[in-house]
FINU-991621 format. One record per residue (C-alpha): x, y, z; residue number from 1; chain. Coordinates in nm, 3 decimals, always signed. Example, Ala and Ser with C-alpha at 12.3 -4.5 7.8 and 13.67 -1.06 7.14 Angstrom:
+---------+---------+---------+-----+-------+
|       X |       Y |       Z |   n | chain |
+---------+---------+---------+-----+-------+
|  +1.230 |  -0.450 |  +0.780 |   1 |     A |
|  +1.367 |  -0.106 |  +0.714 |   2 |     A |
+---------+---------+---------+-----+-------+
END
This chain:
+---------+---------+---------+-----+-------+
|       X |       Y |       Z |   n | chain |
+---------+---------+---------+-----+-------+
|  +0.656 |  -0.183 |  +1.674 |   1 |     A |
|  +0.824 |  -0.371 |  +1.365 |   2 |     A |
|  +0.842 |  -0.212 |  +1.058 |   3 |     A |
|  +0.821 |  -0.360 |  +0.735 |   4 |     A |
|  +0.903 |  -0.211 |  +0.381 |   5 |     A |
|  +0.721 |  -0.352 |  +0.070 |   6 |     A |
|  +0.845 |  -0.227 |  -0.256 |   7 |     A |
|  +0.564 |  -0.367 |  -0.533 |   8 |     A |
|  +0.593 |  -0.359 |  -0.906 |   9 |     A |
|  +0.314 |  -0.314 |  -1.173 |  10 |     A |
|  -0.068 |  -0.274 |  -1.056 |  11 |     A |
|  -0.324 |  -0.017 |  -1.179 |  12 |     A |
|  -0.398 |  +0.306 |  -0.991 |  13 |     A |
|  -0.669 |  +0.143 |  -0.786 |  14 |     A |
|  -0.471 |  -0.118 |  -0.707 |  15 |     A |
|  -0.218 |  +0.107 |  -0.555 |  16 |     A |
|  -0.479 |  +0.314 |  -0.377 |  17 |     A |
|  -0.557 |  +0.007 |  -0.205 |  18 |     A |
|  -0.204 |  -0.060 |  -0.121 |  19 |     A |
|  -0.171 |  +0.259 |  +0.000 |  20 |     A |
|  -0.496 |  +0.230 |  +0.251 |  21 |     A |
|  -0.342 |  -0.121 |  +0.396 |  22 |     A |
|  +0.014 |  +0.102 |  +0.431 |  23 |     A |
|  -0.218 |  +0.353 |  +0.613 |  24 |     A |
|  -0.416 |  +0.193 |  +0.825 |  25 |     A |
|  -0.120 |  -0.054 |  +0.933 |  26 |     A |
|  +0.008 |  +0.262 |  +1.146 |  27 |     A |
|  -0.225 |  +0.184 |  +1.415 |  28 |     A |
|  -0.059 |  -0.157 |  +1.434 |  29 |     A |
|  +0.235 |  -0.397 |  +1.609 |  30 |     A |
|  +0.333 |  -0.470 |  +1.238 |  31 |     A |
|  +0.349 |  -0.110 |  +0.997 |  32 |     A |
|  +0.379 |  -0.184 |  +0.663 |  33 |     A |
|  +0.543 |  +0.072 |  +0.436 |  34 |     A |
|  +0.595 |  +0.139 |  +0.087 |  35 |     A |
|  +0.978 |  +0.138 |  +0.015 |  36 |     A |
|  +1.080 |  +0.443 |  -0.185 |  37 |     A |
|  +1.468 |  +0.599 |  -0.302 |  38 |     A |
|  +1.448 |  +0.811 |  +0.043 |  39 |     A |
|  +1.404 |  +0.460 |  +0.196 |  40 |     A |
|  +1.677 |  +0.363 |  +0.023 |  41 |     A |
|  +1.924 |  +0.625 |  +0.108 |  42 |     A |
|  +1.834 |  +0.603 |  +0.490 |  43 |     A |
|  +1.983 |  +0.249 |  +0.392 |  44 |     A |
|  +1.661 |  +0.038 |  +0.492 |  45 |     A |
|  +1.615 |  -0.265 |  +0.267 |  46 |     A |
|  +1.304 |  -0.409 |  +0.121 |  47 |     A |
|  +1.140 |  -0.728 |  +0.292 |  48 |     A |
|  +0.893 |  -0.810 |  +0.082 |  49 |     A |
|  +0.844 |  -0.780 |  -0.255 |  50 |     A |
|  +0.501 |  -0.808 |  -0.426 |  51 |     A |
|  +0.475 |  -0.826 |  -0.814 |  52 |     A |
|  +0.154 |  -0.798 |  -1.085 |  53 |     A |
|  +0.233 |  -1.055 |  -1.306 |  54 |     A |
|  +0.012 |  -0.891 |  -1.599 |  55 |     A |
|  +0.233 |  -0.601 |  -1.588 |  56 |     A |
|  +0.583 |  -0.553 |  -1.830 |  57 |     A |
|  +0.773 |  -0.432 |  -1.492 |  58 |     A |
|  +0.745 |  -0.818 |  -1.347 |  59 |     A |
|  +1.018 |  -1.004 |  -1.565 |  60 |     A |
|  +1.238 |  -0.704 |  -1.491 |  61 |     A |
|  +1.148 |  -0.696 |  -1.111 |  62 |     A |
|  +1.237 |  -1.087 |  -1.164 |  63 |     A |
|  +1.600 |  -1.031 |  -1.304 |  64 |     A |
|  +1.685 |  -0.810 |  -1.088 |  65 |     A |
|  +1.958 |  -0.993 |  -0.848 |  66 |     A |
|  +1.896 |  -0.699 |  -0.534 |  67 |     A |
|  +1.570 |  -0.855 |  -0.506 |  68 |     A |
|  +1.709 |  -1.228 |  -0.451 |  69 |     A |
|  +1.602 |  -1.336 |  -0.076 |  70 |     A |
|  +1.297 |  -1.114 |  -0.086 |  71 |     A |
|  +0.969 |  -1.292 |  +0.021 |  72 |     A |
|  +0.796 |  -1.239 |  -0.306 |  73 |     A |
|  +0.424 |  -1.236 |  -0.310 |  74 |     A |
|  +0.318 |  -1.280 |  -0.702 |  75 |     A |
|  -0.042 |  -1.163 |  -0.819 |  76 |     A |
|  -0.174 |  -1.348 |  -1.114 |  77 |     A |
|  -0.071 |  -1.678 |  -1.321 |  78 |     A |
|  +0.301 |  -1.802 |  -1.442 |  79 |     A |
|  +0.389 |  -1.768 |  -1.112 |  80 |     A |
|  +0.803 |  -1.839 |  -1.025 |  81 |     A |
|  +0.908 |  -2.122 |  -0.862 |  82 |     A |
|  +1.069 |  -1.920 |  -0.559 |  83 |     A |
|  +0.746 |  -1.718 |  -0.504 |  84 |     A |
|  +0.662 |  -1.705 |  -0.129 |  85 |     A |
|  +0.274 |  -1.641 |  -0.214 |  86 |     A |
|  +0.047 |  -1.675 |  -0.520 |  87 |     A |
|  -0.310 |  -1.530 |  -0.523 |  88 |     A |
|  -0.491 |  -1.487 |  -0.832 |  89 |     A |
|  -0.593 |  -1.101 |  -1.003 |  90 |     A |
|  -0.767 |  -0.948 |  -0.881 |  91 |     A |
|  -0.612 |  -0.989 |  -0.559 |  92 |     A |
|  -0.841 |  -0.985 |  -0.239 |  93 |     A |
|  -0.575 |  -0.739 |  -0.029 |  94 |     A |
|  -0.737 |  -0.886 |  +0.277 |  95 |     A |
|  -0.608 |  -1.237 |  +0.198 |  96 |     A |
|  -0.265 |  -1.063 |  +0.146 |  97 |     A |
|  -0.241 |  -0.834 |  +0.424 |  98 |     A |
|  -0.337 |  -1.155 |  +0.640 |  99 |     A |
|  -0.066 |  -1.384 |  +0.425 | 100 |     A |
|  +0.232 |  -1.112 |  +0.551 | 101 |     A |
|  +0.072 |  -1.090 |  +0.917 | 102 |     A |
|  +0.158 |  -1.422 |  +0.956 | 103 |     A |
|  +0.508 |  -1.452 |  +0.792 | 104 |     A |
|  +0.644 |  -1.123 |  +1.004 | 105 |     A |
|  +0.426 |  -1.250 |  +1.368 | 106 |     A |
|  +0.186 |  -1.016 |  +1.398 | 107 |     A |
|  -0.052 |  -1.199 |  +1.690 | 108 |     A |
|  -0.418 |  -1.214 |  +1.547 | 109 |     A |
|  -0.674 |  -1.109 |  +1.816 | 110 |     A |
|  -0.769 |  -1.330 |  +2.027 | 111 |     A |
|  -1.126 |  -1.529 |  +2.008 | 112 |     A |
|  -1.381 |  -1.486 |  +2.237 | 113 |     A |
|  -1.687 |  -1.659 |  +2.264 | 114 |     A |
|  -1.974 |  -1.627 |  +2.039 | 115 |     A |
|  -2.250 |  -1.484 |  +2.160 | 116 |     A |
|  -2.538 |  -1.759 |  +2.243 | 117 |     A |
|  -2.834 |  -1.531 |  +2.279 | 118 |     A |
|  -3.000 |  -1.292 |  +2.034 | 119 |     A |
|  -2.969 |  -0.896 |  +2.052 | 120 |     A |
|  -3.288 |  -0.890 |  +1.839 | 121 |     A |
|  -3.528 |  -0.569 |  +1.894 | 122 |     A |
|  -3.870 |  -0.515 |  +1.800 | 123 |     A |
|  -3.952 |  -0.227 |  +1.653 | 124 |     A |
|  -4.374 |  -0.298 |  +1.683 | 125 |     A |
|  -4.401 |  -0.266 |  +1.309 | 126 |     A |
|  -4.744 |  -0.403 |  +1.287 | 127 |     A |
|  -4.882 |  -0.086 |  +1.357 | 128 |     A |
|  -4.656 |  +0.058 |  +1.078 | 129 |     A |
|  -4.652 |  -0.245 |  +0.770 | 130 |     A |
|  -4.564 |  +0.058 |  +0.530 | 131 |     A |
|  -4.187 |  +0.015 |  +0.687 | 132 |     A |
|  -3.955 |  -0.186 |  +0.490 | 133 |     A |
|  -3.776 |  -0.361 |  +0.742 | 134 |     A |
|  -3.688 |  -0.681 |  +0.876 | 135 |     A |
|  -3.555 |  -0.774 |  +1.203 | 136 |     A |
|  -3.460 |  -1.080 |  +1.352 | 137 |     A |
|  -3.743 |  -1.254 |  +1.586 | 138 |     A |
|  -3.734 |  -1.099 |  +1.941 | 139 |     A |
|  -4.029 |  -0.934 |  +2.169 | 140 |     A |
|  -3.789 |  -0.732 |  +2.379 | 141 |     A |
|  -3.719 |  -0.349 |  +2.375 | 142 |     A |
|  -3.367 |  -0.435 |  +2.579 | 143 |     A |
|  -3.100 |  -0.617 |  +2.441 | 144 |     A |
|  -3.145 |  -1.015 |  +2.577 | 145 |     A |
|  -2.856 |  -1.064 |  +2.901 | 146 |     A |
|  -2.590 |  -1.297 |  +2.758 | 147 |     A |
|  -2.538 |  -1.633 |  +2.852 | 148 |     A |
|  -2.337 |  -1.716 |  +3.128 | 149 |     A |
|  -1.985 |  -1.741 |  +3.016 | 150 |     A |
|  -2.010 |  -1.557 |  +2.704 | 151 |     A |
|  -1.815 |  -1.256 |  +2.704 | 152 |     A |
|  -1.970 |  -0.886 |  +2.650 | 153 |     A |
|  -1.853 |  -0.666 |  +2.363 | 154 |     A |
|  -1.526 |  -0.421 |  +2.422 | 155 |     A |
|  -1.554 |  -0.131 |  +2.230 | 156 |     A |
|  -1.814 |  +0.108 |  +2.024 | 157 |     A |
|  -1.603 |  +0.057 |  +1.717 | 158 |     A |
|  -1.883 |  +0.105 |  +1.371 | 159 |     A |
|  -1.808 |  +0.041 |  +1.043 | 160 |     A |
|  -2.023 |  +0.221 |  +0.740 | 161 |     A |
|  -1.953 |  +0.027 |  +0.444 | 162 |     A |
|  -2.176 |  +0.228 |  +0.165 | 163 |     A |
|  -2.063 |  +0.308 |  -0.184 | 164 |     A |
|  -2.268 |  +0.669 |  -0.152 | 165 |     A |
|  -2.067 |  +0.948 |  +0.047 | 166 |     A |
|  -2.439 |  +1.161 |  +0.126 | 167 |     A |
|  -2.594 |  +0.801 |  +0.284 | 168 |     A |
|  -2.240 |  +0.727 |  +0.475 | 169 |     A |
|  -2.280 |  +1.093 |  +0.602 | 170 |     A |
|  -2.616 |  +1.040 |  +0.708 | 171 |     A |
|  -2.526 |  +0.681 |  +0.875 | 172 |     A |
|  -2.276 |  +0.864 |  +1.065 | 173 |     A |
|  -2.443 |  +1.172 |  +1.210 | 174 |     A |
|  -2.744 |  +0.893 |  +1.318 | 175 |     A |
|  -2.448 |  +0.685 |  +1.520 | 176 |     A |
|  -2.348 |  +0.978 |  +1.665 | 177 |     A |
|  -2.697 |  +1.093 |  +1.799 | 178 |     A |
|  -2.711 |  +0.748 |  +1.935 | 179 |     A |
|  -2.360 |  +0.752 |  +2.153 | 180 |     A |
|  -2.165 |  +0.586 |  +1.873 | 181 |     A |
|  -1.915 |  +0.812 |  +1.784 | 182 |     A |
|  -1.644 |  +0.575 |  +1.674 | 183 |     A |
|  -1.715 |  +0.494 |  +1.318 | 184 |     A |
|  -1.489 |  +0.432 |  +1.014 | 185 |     A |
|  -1.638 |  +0.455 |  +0.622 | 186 |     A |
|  -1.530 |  +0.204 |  +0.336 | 187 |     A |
|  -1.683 |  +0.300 |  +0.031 | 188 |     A |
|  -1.571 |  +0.004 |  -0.132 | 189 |     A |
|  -1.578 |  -0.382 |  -0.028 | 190 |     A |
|  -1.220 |  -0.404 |  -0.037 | 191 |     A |
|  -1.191 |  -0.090 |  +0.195 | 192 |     A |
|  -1.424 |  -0.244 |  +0.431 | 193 |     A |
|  -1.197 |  -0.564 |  +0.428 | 194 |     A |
|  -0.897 |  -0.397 |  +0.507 | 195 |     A |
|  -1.060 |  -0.286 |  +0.760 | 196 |     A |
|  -1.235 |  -0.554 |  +0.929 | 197 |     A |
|  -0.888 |  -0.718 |  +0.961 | 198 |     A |
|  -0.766 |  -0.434 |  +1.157 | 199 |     A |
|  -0.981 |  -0.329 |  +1.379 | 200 |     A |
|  -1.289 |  -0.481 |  +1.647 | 201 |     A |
|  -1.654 |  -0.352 |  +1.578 | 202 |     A |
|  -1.949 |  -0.329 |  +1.770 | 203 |     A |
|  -2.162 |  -0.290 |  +1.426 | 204 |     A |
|  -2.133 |  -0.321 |  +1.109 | 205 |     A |
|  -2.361 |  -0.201 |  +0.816 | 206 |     A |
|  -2.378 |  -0.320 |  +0.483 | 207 |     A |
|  -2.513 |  -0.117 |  +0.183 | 208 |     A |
|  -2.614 |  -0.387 |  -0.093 | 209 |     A |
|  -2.539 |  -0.121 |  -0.386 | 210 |     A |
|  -2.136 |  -0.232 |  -0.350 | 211 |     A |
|  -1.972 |  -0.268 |  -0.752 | 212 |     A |
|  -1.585 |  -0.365 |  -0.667 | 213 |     A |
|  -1.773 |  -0.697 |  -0.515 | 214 |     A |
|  -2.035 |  -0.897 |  -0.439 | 215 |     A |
|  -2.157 |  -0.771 |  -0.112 | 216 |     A |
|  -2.291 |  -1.100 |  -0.006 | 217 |     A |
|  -1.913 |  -1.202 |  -0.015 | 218 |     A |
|  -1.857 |  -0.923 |  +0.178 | 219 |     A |
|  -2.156 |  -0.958 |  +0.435 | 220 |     A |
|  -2.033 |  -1.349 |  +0.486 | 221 |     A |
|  -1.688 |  -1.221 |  +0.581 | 222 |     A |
|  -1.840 |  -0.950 |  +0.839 | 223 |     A |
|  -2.060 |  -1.322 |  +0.953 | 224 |     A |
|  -1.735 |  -1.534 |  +0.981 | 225 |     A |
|  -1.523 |  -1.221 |  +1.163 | 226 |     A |
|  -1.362 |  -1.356 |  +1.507 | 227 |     A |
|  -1.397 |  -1.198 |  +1.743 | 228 |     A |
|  -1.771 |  -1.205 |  +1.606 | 229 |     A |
|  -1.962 |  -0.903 |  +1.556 | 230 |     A |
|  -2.225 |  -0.796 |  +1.756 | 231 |     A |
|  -2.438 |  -0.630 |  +1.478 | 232 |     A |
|  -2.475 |  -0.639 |  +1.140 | 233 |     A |
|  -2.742 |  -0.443 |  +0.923 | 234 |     A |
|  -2.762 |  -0.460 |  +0.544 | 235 |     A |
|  -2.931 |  -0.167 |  +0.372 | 236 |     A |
|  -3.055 |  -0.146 |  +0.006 | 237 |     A |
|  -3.360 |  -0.054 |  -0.239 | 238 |     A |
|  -3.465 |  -0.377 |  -0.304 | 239 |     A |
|  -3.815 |  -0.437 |  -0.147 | 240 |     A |
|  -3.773 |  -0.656 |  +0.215 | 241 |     A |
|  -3.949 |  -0.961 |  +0.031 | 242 |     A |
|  -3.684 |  -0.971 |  -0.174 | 243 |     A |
|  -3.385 |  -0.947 |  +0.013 | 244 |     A |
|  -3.467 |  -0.942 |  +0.371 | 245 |     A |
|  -3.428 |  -1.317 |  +0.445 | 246 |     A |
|  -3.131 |  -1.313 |  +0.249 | 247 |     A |
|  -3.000 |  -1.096 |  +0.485 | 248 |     A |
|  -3.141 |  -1.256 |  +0.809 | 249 |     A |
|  -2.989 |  -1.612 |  +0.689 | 250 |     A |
|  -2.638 |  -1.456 |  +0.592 | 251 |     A |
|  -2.615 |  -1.334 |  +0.949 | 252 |     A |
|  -2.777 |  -0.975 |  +1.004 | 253 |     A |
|  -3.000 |  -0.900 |  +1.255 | 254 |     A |
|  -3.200 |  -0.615 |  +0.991 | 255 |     A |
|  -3.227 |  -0.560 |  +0.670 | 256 |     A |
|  -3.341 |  -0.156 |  +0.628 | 257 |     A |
|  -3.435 |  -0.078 |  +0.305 | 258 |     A |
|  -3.340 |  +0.306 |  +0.158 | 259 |     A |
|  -3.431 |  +0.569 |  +0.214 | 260 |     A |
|  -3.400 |  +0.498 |  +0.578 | 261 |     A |
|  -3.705 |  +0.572 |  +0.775 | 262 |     A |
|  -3.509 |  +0.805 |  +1.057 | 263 |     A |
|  -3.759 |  +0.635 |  +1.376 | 264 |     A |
|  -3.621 |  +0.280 |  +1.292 | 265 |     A |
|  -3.282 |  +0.402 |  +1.289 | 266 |     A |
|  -3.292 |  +0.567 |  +1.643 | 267 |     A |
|  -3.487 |  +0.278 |  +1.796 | 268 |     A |
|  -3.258 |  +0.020 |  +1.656 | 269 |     A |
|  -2.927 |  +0.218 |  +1.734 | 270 |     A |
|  -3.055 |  +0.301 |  +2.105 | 271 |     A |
|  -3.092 |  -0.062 |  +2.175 | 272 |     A |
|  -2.684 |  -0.154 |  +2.084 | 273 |     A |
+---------+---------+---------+-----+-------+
END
């Protein structure tokens, strides 16, 4: 395990909330990433990498100060230095940067694996049931369709409940677990769910349209473009299915569930992954 220390300047308390979860959930990791404190400083451990908001009155400081020379410095914002390792523009997508230092200190990125060349799709016989808001992918199958030869099955239960409302992630969760899932980690925010995704393998993924820190579309093409590709991706939300349930089928889900859930879908779908 390699340890690196990042000591950052400026940034608003969200901001460093979401430093802290990408210190957090590095622990799990061949590359930790830690915050670099005085007590870091008297167990004489040094700073690699030094990450600086621009915006903030701290950065021309942080700038001047000669211990920092040789630091990879990752700069948020505009008027970026000359000697900056990284730029990426504010608001800063921590995903981008967590990937950006991954690199530069050799963390391996997981390997590929084929993509899957035949469709999981379920049906749930809604036509006896058109009062359900749902929309699934085509498929006249109860079981999941056998893969292709070649293609590689899915390692790992690992869910992710992205969902901006603690009482529906809650709900999501106690579901998975009456289905055999009991692996599942919550994001309330797009950029929790980010960090995420580049940490750890899922099974499913499920995507609550009511995100506000970003557009969850963004977020629900980055779950689409994951390698090692995701098996399953739902997108919930209280927009009628006319209205966003293609959307969802084109962007790469295989159901779009509209709230509040309807508890048989739920169970069928989940006893089918």
């Amino acid at each position: 395990m390699k340890r690196i220390f990042v000591k950052f300047f400026g940034f608003s308390g969200t901001e460093r909330q979401a430093l802290d979860l990408v210190f957090r959930l590095s622990e799990s990791r061949d590359v930790v990433y830690s915050a670099w404190t005085a007590q870091t400083a008297e167990a004489m451990e040094a700073p690699d990498v030094l990450i600086i908001d621009g915006d903030s009155w701290e950065a021309v400081l942080a700038l001047a100060n000669p211990a920092h020379d040789g630091l990879k410095l990752i700069w948020i914002g505009d008027d970026a230095p000359a000697h900056a390792w990284r730029v990426f523009p504010a608001p800063v997508k921590w995903s981008a940067m967590l990937e950006a230092m991954d690199e530069a200190f050799g963390l391996r990125p997981l390997p590929s694996s084929p993509e899957p060349q035949a469709s999981l799709s379920i049906d749930l016989d809604l036509a006896h049931d058109e009062d359900l808001d749902v929309v699934l992918d085509d498929g006249d199958a109860t079981e999941p369709l056998p893969l292709e030869p070649g293609v590689l099955p899915v390692v790992g239960r690992r869910v992710l409940v992205v969902d901006p409302g603690r009482d529906d992630r809650l709900y999501l969760r106690a579901k998975l677990a009456a289905a055999g899932l009991h692996e599942v980690d919550e994001a309330a925010t797009g950029t929790e769910a980010l960090i995420l995704l580049n940490t750890h393998a899922y099974l499913l993924v499920t995507v609550d349209l009511g995100l506000t820190d970003m557009d969850p579309w963004e977020l629900i093409k980055a779950v689409d473009n994951t390698r090692p590709a995701i098996a399953h991706m739902f997108v919930t939300g209280t927009a009628p299915a006319w209205q966003q349930g293609l959307r969802a089928r084109f962007s790469g889900a295989q159901v779009y569930l509209r709230k509040p859930l309807h508890p048989g879908q739920l169970k069928k779908l989940l006893l089918n992954i």
